[in-house]
C-alpha positions in Angstrom: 172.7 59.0 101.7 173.3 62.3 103.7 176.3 62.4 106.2 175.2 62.8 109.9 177.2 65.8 111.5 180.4 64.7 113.0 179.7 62.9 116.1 175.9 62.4 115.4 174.7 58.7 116.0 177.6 58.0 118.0 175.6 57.6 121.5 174.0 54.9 119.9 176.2 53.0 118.3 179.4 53.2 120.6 182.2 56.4 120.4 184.5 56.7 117.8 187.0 55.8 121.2 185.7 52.3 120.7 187.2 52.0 117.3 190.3 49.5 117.1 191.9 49.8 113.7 194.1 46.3 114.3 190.5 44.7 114.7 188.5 46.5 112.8 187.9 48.2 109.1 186.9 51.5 108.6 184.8 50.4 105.8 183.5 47.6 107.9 183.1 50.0 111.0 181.0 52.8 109.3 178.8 50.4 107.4 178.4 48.7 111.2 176.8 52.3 112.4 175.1 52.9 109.1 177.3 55.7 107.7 179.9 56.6 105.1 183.6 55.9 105.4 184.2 59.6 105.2 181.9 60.4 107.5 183.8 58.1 110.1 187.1 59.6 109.0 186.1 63.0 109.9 184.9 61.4 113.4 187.9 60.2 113.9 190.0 63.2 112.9 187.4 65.5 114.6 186.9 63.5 118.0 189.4 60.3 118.3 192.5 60.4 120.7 194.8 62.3 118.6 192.1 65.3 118.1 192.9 68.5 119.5 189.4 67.9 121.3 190.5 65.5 123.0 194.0 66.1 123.7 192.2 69.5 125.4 190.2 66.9 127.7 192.8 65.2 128.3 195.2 68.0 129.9 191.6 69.1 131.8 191.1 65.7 133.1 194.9 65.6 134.2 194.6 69.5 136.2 191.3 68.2 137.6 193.1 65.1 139.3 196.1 67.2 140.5 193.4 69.6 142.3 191.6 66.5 144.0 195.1 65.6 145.1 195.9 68.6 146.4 192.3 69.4 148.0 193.1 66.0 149.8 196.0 66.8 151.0 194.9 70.3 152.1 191.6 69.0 153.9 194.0 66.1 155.6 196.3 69.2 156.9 193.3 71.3 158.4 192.1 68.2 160.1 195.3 67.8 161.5 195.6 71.6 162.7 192.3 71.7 164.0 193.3 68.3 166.1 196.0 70.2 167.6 194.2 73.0 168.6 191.8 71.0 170.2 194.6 69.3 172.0 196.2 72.4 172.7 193.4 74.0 174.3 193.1 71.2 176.3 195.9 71.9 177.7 196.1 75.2 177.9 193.1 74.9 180.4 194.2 72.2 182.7 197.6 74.3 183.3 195.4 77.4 183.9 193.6 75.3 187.0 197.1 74.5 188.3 
């Protein structure tokens, strides 16, 4: 039998995320998706949650939620501003007419 590449098949058959060694057996995993135990080891080396893949997605994921954080709280101050101006004008023009 010839080893998919690492990560091959896994769209069908569920990510290697889904794998839970306290209820599961790596033998009885890979012959579940139809490939070699070796084959799931370097899966789960390659791509699980102690990979440098994912660890990388991770610390994106993380920047990518401080951003919308801060874009929230940027787009809450310019609404805010332009509020203020609007007031301001306001009132700049009725004390003009005085």
């Amino acid at each position: 039998m010839q080893d998919p590449e690492p990560g091959e098949g896994l769209e069908d058959t569920g990510g290697v995320d889904e794998f839970n060694p306290a209820a599961d057996s790596v033998h009885h995993d890979a012959q579940r998706r139809g490939v070699t135990v070796k084959s799931l080891h370097d899966w789960i080396s390659k791509y699980g949650s102690n990979s440098s893949q994912h660890q990388a997605l991770t610390s994106q994921q993380e920047e990518i939620r401080k951003l919308k954080a801060e874009l929230r709280r940027v787009t809450e101050e310019r609404n805010i501003l332009k509020e203020a101006a609007a007031y301001f004008a306001g009132e700049t023009k009725r004390n003009t007419r005085s």
